[in-house]
N, C-alpha and C positions, 0 to 999 in steps of 0.2 A: 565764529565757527571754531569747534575744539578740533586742535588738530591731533590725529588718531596715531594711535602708536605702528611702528611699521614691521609687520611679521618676519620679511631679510633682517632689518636691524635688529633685531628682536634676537635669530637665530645667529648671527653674525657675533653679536657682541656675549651672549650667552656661552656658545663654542667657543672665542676666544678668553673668556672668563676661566672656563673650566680648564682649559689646556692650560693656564699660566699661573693657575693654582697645582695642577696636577705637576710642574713644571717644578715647580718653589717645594712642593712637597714632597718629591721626590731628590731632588737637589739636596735640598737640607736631611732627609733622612741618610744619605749618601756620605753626607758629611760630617752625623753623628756615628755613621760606622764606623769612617777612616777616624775620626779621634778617638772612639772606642779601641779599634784595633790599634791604637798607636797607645794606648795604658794598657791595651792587654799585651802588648808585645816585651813594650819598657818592663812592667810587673814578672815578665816570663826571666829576662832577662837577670830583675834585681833578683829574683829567689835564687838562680844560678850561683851570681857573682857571692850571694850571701855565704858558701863555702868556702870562698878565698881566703876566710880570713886565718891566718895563722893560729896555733892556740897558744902560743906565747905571745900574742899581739892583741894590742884594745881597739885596733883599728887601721882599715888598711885601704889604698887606693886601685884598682882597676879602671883603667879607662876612665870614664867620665863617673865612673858611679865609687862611692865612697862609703863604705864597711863597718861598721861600729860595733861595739859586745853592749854597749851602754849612750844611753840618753847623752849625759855628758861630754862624751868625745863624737859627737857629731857635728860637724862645722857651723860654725854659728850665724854662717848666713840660712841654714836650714832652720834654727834654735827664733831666729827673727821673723822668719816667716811663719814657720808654727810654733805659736807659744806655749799652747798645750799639745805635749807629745802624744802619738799613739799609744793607745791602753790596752787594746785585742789582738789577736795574732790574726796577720794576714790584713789588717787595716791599712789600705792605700791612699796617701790622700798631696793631691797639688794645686799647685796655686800660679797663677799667668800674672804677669805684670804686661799692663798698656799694650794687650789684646783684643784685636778682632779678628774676624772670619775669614777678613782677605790678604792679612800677614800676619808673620809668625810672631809672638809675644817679642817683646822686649828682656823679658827674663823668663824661665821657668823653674818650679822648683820640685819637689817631688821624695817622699820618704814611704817608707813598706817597715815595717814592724813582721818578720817574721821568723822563723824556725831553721836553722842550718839540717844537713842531712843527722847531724851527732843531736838533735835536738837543742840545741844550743839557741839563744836570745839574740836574733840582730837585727840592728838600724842599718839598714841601705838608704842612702838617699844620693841624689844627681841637681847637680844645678847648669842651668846652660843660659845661655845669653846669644842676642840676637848676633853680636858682633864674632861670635865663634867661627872660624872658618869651617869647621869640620863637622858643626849642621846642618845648621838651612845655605841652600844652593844660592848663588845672585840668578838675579833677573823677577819680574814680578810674574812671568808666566810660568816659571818652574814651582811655584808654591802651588800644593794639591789641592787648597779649597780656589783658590782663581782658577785653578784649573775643572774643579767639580763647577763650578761658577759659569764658566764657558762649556762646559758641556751641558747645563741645562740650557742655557740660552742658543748652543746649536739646534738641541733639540726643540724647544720652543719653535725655531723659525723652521725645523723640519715639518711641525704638526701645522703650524698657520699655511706651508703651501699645501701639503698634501687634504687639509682643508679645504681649502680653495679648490682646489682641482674638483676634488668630491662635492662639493657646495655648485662650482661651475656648471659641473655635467651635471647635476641635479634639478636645477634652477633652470635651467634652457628649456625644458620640457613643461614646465610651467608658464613659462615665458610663452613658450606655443600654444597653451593653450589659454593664456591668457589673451592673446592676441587671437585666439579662434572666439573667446566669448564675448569679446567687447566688438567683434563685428556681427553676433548674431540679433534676429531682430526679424518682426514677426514675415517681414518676406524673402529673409533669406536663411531661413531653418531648413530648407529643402537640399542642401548643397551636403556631399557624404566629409563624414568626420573623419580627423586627419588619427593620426594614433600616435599618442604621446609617450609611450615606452612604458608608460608604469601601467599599473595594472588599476588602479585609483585614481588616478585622473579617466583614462579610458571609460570607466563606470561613471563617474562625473557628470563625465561628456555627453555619457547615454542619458544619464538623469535630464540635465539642463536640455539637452535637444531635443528628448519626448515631450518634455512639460510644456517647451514653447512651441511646440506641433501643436498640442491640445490647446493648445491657449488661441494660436491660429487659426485652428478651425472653428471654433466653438464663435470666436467673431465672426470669421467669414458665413459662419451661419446667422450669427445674429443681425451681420449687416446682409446679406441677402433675404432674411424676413423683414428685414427694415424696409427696403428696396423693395420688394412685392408689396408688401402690406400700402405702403405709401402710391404703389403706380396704381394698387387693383380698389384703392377708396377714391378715385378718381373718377371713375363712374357712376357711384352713388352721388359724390358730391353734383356732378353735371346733372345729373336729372335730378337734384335736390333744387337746382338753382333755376334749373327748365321750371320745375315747375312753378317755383313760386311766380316765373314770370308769365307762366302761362293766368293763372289764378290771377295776377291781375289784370290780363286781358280778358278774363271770363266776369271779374268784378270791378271793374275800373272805382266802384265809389263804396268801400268799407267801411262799416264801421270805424269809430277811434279805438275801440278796444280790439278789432280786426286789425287793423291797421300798425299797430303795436306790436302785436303777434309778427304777423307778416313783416318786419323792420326787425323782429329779432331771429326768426327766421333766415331773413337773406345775412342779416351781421355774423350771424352761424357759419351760414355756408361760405361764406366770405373768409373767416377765421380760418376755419376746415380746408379749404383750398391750398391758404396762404402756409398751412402746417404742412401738408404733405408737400409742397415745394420746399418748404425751409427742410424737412426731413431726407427728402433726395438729396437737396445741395449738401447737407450734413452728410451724406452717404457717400461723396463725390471725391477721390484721392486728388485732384486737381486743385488748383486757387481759382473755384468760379464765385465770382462778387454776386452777391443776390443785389435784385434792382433797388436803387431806393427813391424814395418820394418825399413830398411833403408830410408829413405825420403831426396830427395832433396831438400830442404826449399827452397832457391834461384828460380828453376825450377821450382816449384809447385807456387811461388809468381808471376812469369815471365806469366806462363801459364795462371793464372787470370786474368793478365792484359789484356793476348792480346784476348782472349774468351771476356772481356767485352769491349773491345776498342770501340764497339758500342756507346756507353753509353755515349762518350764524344767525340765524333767524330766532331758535328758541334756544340761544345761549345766553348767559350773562355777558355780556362783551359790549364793551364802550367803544364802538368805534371813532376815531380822530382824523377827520381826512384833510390835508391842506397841499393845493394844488396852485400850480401859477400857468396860465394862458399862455400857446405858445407853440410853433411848428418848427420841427426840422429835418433836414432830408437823413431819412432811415430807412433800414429793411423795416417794411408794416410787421411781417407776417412775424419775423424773428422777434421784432418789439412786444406784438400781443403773444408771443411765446413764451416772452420770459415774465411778463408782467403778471400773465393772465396765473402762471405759474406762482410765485412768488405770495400772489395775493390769496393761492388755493390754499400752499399751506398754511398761511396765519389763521383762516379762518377752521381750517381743519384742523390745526393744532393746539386753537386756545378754547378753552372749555370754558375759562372765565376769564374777568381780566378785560387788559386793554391791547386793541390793536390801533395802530399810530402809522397811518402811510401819509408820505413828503413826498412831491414831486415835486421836481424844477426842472427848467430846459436842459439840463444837464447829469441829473441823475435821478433815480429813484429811491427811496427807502424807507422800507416795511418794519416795522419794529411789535412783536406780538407778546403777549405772556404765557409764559407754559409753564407746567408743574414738574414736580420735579422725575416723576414714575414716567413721564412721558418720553417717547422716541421719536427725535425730529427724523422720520423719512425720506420726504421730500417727494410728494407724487404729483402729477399733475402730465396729461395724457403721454400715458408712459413713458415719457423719455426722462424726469427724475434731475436734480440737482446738477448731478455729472455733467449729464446732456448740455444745463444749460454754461456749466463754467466751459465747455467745450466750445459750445456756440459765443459767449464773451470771448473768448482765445480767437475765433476765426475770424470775429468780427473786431479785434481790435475793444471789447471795451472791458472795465475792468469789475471783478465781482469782488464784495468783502465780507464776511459775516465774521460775527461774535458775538458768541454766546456765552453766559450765567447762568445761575441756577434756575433763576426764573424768567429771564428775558432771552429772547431769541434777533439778531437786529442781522438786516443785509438789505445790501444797497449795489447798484448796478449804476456804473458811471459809464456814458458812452460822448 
């Protein structure tokens, strides 16, 4: 069995997706401003310094930042790091040694090719090193991207609770009414709906609890027609069966071909009896065991056949019958229920072709040919295929069928 994907897991891992992308993406955008504003700050600062320079002087020092009129007098740890000088005015360009995100480089270097206020030519450039006291502060928590770093990851674990909390209260009211539909069930849809806060579930609730009202009643009528129909053919059958006995107290010596009649007559009424008992007890919420007897499996399959031999009279149809001698204690009525069934549709459903019925003390199976426009229905006095996997399930025995394109095969093991 494929196991199905889980809709919390689903929303759980999706949400925490998004928030730990939204998390990095904002974190790192954060961290391209602060080094942005840390070259646009430096850059404000060399244009400044770029007026220091004397105008008798080729070069001068301020602070950390160092002054040039010309390429040539700029310190040659700057001249190594960039080999080709700046060529545009206003071109800023640096360079990080054994740099990442969460310390400060090892070295930095950094030159500005621009304009004093005299319009005058200068190279500024700064070189800093990690060992400098009078830049980066000690401790690993005082550096601004560990710090941007830890402020995403507070924030991360702010969204995963306040998450939760939202996800919590959300999910409870599902929870409820998950636990109102897994106890609904066709006798207890009468009991009033609790109300789940949302406004979508509540309509839900209304959906599922109408639908299984109608589905309730619609059986309870179908099993109450069942139940009449079955008590009120009960009259007909008794004086179906008076009579035949009467008729032979009026003819005690029939004909063979009377006599015949009259034997399929009472096996009729016999049959008729035993169905609308088998269709009460079918109707019964109770576990009442229907009686059982000796039953001649063999006869009782024999008997179906020739009662429906109608059925395939002017058809092409090979019939194959192979039977083995042999009684066991069964419900009759349910037995000639299911047989008498089983054997209706082969002969109703094959047009041509072969039907192929195997009995043994132990199961039965009908195997017919159908075409392929054809629709197996399954009739046989109204109660239909269902009926009878119903009746196997009550009775403990087992049904199987499989079908192809042109063969139909079921078999009833009990």
């Amino acid at each position: 069995m494929i196991k199905k994907n889980s809709l919390k897991k689903r929303i759980i891992s999706s949400a925490l997706l998004l928030g730990l992308c939204i998390s990095l993406l904002l974190t790192y955008q954060a961290g391209q401003f602060f080094l942005k504003g840390i070259d646009l700050s430096r850059e404000r600062h060399m244009r400044a310094v770029a007026d220091l320079l004397p105008d008798n002087s080729t070069t001068a020092q301020w602070l950390d930042y160092h002054v040039s009129e010309s390429w040539d007098h700029v310190p040659e740890k700057i001249k190594k790091a960039f080999p080709v000088p700046p060529s545009q005015l206003g071109e800023y360009r640096k360079r990080y040694e054994n740099w990442w995100y969460f310390a400060p480089p090892e070295k930095s270097f950094v030159v500005l090719l621009t304009i004093n206020s005299s319009g005058q030519q200068r190279y500024v450039s700064n070189i800093k090193e990690r060992g400098s006291q009078q830049v980066y502060p000690k401790g690993v928590l005082s550096d601004p991207m560990v710090q941007l770093a830890l402020w995403g990851l507070f924030s991360m674990l702010i969204f995963i609770t306040l998450f939760y909390w939202v996800f919590k209260s959300a999910v409870k009211p599902v929870q409820s009414f998950y636990q109102w539909a897994s106890h609904l069930n066709l006798r207890s849809s009468k009991p009033e709906k609790p109300d789940f806060q949302f406004q979508e579930l509540n309509q839900l609730s209304n959906i599922i609890h109408e639908s299984i009202e109608n589905i309730s009643q619609a059986l309870e009528r179908e099993s109450d027609f069942l139940s009449y129909a079955s008590h009120e053919l009960r009259t007909p059958i008794t004086t179906l069966r008076t009579s035949i006995t009467l008729l032979d107290k009026i003819n005690p010596c029939p004909t063979e071909k009377e006599r015949e009649v009259r034997s399929r007559i009472q096996r009729s009424s016999l049959t008729m009896k035993g169905i609308t008992e088998t269709l009460l007890w079918l109707n019964l919420n109770e576990d009442v065991s229907l009686p059982c007897a000796k039953v001649n499996i063999e006869e009782t399959v024999l008997n179906a056949i020739e009662e429906l031999a109608y059925l395939h009279a002017n058809k092409a149809i090979e019939l194959t019958v192979t039977t083995v001698p042999g009684s066991r204690n069964l419900p009759e009525a349910a037995l000639n229920i299911v047989v008498t069934n089983i054997v209706r549709n082969a002969f109703q459903h094959t047009h041509r072709g072969r039907v192929v019925i195997n009995q043994s003390l132990s199961h039965i199976q009908v195997i017919n040919s159908i075409s392929i426009e054809q629709s197996y229905t399954g009739v046989g006095f109204g109660i239909g295929l269902k009926l009878i996997y119903k009746m196997a399930g009550r009775l403990g025995w087992q049904v199987t069928e499989r079908r192809s394109e042109s063969i139909n095969d079921i078999a009833i093991y009990f």
